[in-house]
C-alpha positions in Angstrom: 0.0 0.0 0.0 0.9 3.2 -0.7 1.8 5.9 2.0 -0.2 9.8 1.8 1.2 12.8 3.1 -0.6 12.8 6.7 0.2 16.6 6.3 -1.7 17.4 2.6 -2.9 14.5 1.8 -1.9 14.3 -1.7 1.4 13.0 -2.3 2.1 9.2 -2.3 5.2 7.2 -1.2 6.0 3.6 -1.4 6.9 3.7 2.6 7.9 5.7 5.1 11.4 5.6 4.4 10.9 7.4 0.6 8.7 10.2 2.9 10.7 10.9 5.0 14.0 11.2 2.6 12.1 13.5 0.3 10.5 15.5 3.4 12.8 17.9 2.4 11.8 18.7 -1.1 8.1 18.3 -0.1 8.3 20.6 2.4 7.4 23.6 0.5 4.7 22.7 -2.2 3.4 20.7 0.6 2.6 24.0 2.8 1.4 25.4 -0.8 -1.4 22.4 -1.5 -2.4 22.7 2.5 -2.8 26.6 2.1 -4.5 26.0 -1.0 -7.1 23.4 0.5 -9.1 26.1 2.3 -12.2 25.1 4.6 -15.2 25.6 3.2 -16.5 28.3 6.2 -14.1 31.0 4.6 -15.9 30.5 1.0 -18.7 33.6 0.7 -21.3 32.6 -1.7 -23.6 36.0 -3.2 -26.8 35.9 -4.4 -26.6 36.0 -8.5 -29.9 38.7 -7.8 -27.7 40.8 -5.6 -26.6 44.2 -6.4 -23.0 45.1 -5.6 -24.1 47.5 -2.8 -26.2 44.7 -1.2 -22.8 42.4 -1.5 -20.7 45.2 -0.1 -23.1 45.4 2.8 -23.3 42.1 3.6 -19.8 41.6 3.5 -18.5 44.4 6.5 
């Protein structure tokens, strides 16, 4: 079985040793996919019949 990222959970290794040994290299596009993987709560969904006012209010 392959191993996942526990971190982004999108990068596979064939064990733990290949994981850790290219930790390293992972590192930084593995902080990118995390940052990139936001939560749902911080998505803000408008109305298609709001005006931009109503949006701006809303918003603040």
């Amino acid at each position: 079985t392959l191993k996942q990222c526990s971190r982004c959970k999108l990068t596979l290794y064939c064990s733990a040793k290949c994981q850790k040994s290219n930790w390293p290299m992972h590192k930084k596009a593995c902080a990118q996919k995390k940052a990139d993987a936001l939560p749902i709560s911080n998505i803000k969904i408008a109305s298609v019949s709001d005006t931009p006012a109503e949006q701006d209010a809303r918003s603040k």
